[in-house]
C-alpha positions as a printed NumPy array, in Angstrom:
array([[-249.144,  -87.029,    4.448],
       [-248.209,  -87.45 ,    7.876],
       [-246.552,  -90.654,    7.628],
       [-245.119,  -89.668,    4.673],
       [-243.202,  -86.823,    6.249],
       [-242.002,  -89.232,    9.381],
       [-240.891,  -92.19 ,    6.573],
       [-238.698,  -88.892,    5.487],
       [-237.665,  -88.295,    8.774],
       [-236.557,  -91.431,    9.521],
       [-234.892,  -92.212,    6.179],
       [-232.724,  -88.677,    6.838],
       [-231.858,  -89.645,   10.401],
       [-230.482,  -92.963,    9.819],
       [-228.729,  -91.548,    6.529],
       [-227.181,  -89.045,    8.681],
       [-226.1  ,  -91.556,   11.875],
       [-225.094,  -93.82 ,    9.142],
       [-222.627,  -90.643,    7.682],
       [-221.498,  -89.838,   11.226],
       [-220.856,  -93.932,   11.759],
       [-219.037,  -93.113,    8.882],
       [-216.715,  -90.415,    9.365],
       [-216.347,  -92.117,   12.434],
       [-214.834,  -94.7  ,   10.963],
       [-212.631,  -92.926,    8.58 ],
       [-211.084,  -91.076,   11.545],
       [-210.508,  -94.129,   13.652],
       [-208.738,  -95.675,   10.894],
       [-206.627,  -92.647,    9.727],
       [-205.881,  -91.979,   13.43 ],
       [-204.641,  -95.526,   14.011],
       [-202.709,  -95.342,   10.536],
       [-201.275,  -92.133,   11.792],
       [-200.178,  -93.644,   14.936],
       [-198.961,  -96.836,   13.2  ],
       [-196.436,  -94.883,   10.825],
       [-195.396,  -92.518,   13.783],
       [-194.274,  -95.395,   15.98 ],
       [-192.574,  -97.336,   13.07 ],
       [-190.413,  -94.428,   12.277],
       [-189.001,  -91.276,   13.303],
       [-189.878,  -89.532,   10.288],
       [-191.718,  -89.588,    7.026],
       [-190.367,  -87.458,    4.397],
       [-186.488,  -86.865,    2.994],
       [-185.144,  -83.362,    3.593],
       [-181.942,  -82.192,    1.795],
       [-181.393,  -78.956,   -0.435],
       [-179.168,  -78.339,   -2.965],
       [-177.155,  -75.27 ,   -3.951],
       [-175.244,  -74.423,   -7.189],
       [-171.435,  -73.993,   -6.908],
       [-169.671,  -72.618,   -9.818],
       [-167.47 ,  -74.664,  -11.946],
       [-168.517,  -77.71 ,  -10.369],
       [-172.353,  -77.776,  -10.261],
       [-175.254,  -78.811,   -8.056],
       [-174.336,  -80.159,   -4.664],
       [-175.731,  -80.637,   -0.911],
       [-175.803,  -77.411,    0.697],
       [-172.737,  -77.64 ,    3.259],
       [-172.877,  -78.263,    6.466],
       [-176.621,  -79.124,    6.954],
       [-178.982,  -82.219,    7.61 ],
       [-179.948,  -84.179,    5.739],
       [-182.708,  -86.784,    6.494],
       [-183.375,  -89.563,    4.166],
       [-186.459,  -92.901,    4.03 ],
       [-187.719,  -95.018,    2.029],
       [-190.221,  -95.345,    5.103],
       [-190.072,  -99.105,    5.255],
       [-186.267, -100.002,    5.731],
       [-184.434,  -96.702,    6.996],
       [-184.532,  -93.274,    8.303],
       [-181.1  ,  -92.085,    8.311],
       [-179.781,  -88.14 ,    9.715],
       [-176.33 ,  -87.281,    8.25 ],
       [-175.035,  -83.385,    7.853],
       [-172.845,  -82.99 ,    4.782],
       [-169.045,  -81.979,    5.66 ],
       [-168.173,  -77.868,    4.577],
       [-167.737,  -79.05 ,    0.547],
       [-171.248,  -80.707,    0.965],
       [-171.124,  -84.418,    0.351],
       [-172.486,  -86.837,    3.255],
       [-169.534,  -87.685,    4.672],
       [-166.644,  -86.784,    7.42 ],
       [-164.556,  -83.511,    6.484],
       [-161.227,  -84.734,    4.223],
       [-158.463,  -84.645,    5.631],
       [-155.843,  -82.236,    5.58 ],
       [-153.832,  -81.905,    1.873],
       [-150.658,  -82.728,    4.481],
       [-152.189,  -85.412,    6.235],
       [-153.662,  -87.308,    2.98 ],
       [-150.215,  -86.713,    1.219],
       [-148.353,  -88.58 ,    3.939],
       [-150.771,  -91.462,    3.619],
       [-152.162,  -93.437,    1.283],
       [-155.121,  -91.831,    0.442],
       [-157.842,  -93.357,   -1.016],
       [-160.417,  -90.927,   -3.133],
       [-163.882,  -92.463,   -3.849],
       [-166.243,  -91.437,   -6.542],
       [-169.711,  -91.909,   -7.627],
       [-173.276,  -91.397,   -7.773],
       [-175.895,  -92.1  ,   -4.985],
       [-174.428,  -94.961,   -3.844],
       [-170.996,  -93.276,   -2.583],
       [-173.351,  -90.413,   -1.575],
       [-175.193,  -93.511,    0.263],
       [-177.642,  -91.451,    2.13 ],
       [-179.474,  -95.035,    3.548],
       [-176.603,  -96.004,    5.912],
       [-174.855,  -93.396,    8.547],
       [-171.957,  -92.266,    7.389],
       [-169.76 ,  -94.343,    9.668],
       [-171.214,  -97.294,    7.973],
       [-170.369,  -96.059,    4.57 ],
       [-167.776,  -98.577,    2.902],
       [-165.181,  -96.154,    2.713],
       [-165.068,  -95.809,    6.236],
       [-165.059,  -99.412,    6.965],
       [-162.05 , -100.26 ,    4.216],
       [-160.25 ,  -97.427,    6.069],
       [-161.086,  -99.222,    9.423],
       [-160.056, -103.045,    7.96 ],
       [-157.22 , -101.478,    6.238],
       [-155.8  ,  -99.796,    9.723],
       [-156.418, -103.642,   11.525],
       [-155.591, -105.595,    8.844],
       [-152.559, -103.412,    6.558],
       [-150.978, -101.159,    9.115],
       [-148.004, -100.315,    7.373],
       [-150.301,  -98.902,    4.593],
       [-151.586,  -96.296,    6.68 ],
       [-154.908,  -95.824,    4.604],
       [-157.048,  -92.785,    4.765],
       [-159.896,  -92.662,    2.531],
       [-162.614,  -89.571,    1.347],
       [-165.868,  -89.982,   -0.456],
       [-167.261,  -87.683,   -2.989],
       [-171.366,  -88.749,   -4.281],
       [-174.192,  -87.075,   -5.665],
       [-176.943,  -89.063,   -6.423],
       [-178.474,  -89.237,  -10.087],
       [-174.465,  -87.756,  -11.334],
       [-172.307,  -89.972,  -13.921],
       [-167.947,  -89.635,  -14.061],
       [-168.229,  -86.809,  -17.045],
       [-170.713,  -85.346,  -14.348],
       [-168.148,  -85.602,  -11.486],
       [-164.645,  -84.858,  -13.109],
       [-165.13 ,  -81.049,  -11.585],
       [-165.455,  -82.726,   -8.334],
       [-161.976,  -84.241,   -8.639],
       [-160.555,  -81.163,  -10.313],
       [-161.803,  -79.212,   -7.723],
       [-161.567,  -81.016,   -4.489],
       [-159.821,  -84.787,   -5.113],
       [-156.579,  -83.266,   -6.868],
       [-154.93 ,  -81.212,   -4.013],
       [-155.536,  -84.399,   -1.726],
       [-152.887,  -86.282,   -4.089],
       [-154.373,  -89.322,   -3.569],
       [-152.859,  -92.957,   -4.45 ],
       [-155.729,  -94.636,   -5.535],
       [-159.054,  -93.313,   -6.939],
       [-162.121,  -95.293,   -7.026],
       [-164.751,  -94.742,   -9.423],
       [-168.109,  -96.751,   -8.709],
       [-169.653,  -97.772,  -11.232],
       [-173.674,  -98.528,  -11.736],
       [-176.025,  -99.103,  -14.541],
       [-177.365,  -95.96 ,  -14.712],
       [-173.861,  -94.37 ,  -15.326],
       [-174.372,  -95.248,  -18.915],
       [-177.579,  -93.045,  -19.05 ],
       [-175.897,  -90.601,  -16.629],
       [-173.256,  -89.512,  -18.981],
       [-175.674,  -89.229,  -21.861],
       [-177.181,  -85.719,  -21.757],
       [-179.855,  -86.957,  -24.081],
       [-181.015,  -89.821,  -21.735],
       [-180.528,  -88.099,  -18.654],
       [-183.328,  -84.894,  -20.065],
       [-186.058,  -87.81 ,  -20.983],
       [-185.469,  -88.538,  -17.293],
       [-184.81 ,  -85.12 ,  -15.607],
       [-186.161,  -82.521,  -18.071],
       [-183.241,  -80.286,  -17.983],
       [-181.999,  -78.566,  -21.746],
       [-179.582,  -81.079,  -22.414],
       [-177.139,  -78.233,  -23.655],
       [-177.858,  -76.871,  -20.492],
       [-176.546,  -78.893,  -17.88 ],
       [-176.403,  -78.097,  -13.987],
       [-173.26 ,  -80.144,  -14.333],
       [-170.196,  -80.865,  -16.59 ],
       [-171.271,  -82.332,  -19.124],
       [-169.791,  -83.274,  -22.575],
       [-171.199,  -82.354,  -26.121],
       [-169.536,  -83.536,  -30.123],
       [-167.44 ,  -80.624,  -31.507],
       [-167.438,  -80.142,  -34.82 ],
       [-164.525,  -82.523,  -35.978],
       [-166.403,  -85.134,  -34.437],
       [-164.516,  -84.996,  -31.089],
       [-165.776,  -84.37 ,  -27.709],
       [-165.537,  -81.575,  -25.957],
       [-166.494,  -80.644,  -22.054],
       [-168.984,  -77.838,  -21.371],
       [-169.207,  -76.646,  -17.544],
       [-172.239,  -76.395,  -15.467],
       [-174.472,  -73.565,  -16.22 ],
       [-175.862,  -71.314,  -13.607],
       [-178.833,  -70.923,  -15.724],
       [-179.795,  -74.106,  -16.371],
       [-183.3  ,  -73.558,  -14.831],
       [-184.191,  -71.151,  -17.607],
       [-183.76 ,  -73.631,  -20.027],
       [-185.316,  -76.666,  -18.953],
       [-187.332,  -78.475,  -21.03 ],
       [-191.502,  -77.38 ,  -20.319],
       [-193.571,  -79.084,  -17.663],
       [-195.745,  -81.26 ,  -20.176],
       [-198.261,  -83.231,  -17.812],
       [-201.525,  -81.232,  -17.126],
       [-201.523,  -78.561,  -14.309],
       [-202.766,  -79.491,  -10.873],
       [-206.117,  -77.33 ,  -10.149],
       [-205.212,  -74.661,   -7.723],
       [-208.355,  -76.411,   -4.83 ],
       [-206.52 ,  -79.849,   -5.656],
       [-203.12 ,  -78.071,   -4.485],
       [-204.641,  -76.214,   -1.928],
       [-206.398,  -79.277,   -0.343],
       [-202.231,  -81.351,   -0.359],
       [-200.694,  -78.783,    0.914],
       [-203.539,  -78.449,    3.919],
       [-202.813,  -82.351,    4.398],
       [-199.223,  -82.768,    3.608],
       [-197.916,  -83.219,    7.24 ],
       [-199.957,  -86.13 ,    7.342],
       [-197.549,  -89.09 ,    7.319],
       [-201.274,  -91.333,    6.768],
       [-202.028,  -89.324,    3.84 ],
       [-198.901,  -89.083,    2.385],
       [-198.491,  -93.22 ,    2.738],
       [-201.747,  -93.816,    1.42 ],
       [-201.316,  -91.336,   -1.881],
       [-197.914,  -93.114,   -2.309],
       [-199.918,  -96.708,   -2.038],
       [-202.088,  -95.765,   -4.194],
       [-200.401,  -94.258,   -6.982],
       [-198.502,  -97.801,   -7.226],
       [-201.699,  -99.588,   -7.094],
       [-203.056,  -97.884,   -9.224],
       [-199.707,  -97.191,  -11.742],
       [-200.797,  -93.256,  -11.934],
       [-197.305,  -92.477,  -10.977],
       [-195.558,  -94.669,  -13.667],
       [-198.033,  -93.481,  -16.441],
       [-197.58 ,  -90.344,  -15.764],
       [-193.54 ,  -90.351,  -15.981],
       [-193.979,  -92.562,  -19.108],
       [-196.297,  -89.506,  -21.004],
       [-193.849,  -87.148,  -19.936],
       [-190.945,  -89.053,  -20.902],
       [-192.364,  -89.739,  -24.381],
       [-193.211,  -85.937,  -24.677],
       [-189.72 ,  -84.978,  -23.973],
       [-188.649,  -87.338,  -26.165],
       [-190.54 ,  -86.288,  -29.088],
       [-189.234,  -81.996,  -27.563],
       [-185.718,  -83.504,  -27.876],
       [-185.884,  -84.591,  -31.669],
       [-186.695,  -81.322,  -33.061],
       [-183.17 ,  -79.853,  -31.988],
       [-180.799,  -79.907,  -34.749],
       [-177.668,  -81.483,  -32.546],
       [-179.783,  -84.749,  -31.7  ],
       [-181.971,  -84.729,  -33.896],
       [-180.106,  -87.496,  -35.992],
       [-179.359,  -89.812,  -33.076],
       [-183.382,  -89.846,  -32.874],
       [-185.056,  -89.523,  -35.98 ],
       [-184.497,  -93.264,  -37.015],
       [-187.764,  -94.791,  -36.604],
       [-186.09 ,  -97.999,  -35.132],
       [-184.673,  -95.945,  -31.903],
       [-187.243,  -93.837,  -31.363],
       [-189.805,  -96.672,  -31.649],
       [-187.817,  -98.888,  -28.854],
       [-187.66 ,  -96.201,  -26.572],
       [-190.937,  -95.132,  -26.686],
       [-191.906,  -99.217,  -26.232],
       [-189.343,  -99.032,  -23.427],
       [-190.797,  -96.178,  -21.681],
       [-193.876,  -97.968,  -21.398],
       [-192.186, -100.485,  -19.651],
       [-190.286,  -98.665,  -16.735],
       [-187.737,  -96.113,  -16.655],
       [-185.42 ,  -94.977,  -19.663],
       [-182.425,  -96.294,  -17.777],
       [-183.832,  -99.79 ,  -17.706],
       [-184.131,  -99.468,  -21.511],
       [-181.011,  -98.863,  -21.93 ],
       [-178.912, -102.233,  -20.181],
       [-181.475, -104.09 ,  -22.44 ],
       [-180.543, -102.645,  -25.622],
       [-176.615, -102.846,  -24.648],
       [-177.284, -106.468,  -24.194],
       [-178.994, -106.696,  -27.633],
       [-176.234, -105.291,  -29.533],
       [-177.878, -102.697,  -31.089],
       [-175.807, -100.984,  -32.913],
       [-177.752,  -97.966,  -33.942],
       [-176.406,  -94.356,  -33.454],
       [-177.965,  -93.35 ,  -30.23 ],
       [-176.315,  -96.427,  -28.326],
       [-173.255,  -96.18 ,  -30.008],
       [-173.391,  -92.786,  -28.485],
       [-174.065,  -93.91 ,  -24.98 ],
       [-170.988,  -95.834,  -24.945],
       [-168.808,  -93.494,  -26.538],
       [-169.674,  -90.672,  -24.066],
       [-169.015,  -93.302,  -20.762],
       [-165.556,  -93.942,  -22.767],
       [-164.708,  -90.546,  -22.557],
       [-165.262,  -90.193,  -19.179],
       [-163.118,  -93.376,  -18.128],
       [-160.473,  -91.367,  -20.673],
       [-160.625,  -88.152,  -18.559],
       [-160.318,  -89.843,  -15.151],
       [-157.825,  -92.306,  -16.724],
       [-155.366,  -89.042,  -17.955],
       [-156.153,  -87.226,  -14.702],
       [-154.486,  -90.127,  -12.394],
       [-152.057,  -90.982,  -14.802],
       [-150.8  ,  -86.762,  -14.883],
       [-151.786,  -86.972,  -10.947],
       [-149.581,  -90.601,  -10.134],
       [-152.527,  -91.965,   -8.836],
       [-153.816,  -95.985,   -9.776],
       [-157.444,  -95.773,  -11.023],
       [-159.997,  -98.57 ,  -10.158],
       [-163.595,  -98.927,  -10.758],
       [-165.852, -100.765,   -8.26 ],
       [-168.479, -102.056,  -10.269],
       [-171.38 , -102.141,   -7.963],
       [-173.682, -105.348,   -7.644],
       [-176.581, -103.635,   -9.763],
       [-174.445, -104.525,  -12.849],
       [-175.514, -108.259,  -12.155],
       [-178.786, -107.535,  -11.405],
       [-180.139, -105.433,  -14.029],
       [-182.534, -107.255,  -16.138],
       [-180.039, -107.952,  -19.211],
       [-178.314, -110.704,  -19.472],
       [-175.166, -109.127,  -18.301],
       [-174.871, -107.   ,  -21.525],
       [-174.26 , -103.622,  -19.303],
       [-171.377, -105.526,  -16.938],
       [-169.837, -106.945,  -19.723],
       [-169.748, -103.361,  -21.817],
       [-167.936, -101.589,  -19.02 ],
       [-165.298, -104.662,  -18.878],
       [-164.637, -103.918,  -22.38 ],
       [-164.15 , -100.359,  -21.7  ],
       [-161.681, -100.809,  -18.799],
       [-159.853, -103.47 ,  -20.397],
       [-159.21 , -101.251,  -23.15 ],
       [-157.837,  -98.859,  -20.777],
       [-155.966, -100.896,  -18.525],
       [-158.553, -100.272,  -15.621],
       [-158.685, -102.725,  -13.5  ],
       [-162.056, -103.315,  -12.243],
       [-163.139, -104.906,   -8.742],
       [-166.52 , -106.793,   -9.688],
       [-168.775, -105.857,   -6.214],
       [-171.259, -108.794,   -7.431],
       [-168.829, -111.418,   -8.062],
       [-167.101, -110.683,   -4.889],
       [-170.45 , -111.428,   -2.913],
       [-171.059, -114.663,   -5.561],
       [-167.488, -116.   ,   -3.999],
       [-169.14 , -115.728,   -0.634],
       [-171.754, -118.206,   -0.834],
       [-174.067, -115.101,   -1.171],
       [-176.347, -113.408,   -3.754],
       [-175.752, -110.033,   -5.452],
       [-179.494, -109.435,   -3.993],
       [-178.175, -109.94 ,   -0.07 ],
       [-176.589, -106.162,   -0.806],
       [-179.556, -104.455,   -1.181],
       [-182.377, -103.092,    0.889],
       [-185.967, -105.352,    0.641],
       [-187.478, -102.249,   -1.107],
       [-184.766,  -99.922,   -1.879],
       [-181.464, -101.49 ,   -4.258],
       [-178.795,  -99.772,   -2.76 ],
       [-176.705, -101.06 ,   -0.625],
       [-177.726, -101.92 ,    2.799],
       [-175.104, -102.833,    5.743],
       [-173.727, -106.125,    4.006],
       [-173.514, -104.786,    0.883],
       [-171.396, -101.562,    2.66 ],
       [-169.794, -104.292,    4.08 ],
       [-168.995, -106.778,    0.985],
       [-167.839, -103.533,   -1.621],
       [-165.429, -102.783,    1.914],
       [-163.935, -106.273,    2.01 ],
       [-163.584, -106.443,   -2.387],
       [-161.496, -102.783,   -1.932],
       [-159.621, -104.437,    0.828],
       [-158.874, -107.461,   -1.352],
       [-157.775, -105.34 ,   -4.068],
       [-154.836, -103.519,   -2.022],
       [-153.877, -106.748,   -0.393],
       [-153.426, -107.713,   -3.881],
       [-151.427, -104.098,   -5.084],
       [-149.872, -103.158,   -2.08 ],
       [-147.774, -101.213,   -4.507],
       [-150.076,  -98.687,   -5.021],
       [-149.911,  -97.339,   -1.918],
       [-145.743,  -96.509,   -2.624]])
C-alpha cells in the first residue's frame, strides 16, 4: 500500500512540475509576443468616434484623434478639422473663391485614415499644382467617410462644399460605391433598417421616381436584430479582463482567420438579414426571385456582399435587384452632376485603382464608364494612369490593407494633376 501511495505521489508531483513547466511556458511566450508587437508598433487598436449631425448624418467627432492600424503596415494619428473629416480646416469661403478650389469627395479612401494627412493626394496635387501650374493658384479640401457612397455624401456638399464655390469637384469612385448607394446591400452588410438610414439615402416614390430621404436621428431604433448567438456573460467578462493585451488581441485575430470563424459568422448573419429584408413589402420584389436570392446567398458564402456584386455586373445579369444597383449610383452621378452644373463647377470622377482589381473582369469599371459617358463626366482612370507608368494597379495598395499606400497617394496626385494640365479652363 505503501508504494502504492508514493507511485501516487510521484505521478502528482511530476504532473504538477510538468503544469508549472507549462504555464511557464505559456507566459514566456505571451510575454515575448507581447514585447514583439509593442516594439513593432506604437499601438494596437483604431480609436475614432462618431457623432450624428443633423441633416447630414454620421461623421468623425470634430476636432479629436483619431488613431488608425492594420497592425502590420501602419499606425497613423490624425485629429479631424472642426466639421470632422481627417483633414486640414478648409479654407476660408473668400480665400477658396479667389482660387481655384478643388473639392474632393468620397468614401474611406478620401477619408484615407492609413497615410497622415499631409500625405493625402489632395494635399500633394495642391503642392504639384503650386510648383508645377502657378498661375492656377490651386487650393484643394477633402471631404471622406469611410463605408459612405455619393447619394450618401450629397449633404456633405450641400452643407459644407457649396459655400466654398469650388471649380472643380472630384468624386472618387470605388467598387463598393455600387453597394454603397444601395440601401438594400449596404443593411446585408451593416444591419441598419434600410428605410432608416444614418445618412441620405434615396428610396422609389410611387411614380416610379426616386426620391431623397435625410438621415434619421433614430436610426439605431430601427436596426435590423443582432441574429448571431449571444456571447455568455463569463466569455465577455474573461475579453474584456484581457482586452489590453495587444498578444491576445493578435492571436484571437490570427485565429479567427485560420480558423474562418470570423467569415462564417458574417456570412450567417448576412444570409439572416437577407432572408429579414425580403419580408418588407418595398423590397420584397427585388428579392423574392429565386434566381437573386439564390446567387447572393452562394455569394455570401464566398466573401463579402460587395464582392458579389462587381461579379454579377460583369455577368450581365439583368435581373431587378442589379438593375436597381445601377439605377440608384445613376442617380447619384445625376444629383452631383445638377449640383455643379447650378453651382459652375466641372465635375470629375477619379476612379480609384480597385476598379481594376476587383475580381470581375472589368464589368464594375466598365459600368461606371457607361454612366459618366452618358453624363458627360469625364472620368480620370487611377489604374490606367499607374498601367502608363510601367507599374501595376497592385503597387497602390498596402501588402495587407487595399487602400492606397504612399505611391498610390502619389499616382491618383499626379492623374488629377494631368487632368488640369489638360483643362486648364476649368480653373477660369
Amino acid at each position: 500500500m505503501s508504494k502504492t501511495k508514493g507511485g501516487l505521489r510521484r505521478v502528482l508531483r511530476l504532473a504538477g512540475w510538468n503544469a508549472l513547466l507549462l504555464i511557464a511556458g505559456l507566459a514566456l511566450i505571451g510575454l515575448a509576443g507581447e514585447t514583439w508587437l509593442r516594439l513593432k508598433g506604437p499601438f494596437m487598436t483604431v480609436h475614432y468616434s462618431d457623432v450624428f449631425v443633423a441633416d447630414v448624418g454620421l461623421l468623425l467627432r470634430p476636432r479629436t484623434e483619431v488613431r488608425w492600424t492594420n497592425r502590420a503596415d501602419f499606425w497613423t494619428v490624425s485629429r479631424t478639422n472642426s466639421l470632422g473629416f481627417p483633414d486640414r480646416e478648409p479654407p476660408s469661403p473668400a480665400r477658396a473663391a479667389e482660387s481655384c478650389h478643388i473639392a474632393v469627395i468620397g468614401d474611406s479612401f478620401v477619408d484615407a485614415r492609413e497615410v497622415p494627412i499631409s500625405e493625402k493626394f489632395h494635399v500633394r496635387l495642391e503642392e504639384m499644382a503650386a510648383r508645377e501650374l502657378p498661375a492656377l493658384d490651386v487650393t484643394t479640401s477633402a471631404f471622406g467617410k469611410r463605408s459612405t457612397g455619393q447619394i450618401n455624401q450629397l449633404a456633405w456638399y450641400d452643407q459644407y462644399v457649396r459655400h466654398l464655390r469650388p471649380r472643380v469637384v472630384v468624386l472618387v469612385f470605388v467598387p463598393n460605391d455600387f453597394v454603397n448607394n444601395f440601401p438594400i446591400l449596404m443593411s446585408l452588410t451593416y444591419g441598419f433598417d434600410p428605410d432608416h438610414w444614418p445618412y441620405v439615402s434615396a428610396e422609389r416614390a410611387e411614380d416610379g421616381g426616386f426620391r431623397l430621404r435625410p438621415p434619421d436621428p433614430d436610426y439605431r431604433r430601427f436596426r435590423l436584430p443582432i441574429l448571431h448567438p449571444p456571447v455568455p456573460q463569463w466569455r465577455s467578462a474573461v475579453e474584456r479582463s484581457i482586452s489590453p493585451s495587444w498578444f491576445w488581441t493578435w492571436l484571437n485575430e490570427e485565429g479567427s482567420q485560420l480558423t474562418g470563424a470570423g467569415e462564417n459568422s458574417y456570412y450567417l448573419e448576412r444570409v439572416a438579414r437577407l432572408e429579414l429584408l425580403s419580408r418588407f413589402p418595398a423590397y420584397a420584389p427585388l428579392l423574392d426571385e429565386r434566381q437573386p436570392v439564390k446567387t447572393l446567398t452562394r455569394l455570401l458564402a464566398e466573401g463579402l456582399v460587395s464582392t458579389g456584386v462587381f461579379r454579377l455586373l460583369a455577368e450581365e445579369n439583368g435581373g431587378p435587384l442589379y438593375t436597381e444597383t445601377l439605377a440608384f449610383t445613376a442617380l447619384a452621378l445625376d444629383e452631383f452632376k445638377k449640383r455643379a452644373e447650378r453651382d459652375g463647377a466641372a465635375l470629375v470622377i477619379l476612379a480609384s485603382h480597385r476598379m481594376r482589381r476587383v475580381p470581375d473582369g472589368g464589368g464594375a469599371l466598365a459600368r461606371l464608364n457607361e454612366l459618366a459617358s452618358e453624363r458627360r463626366i469625364p472620368v480620370v482612370d487611377h489604374g490606367d494612369f499607374i498601367n502608363a507608368r510601367g507599374a501595376e494597379p497592385r503597387d497602390a495598395e498596402w501588402a495587407h490593407d487595399n487602400h492606397w499606400n504612399l505611391a498610390g497617394h502619389r499616382w491618383a496626385a499626379e492623374a488629377l494633376l494631368e487632368y488640369l494640365k489638360q483643362n486648364q479652363g476649368v480653373c477660369e
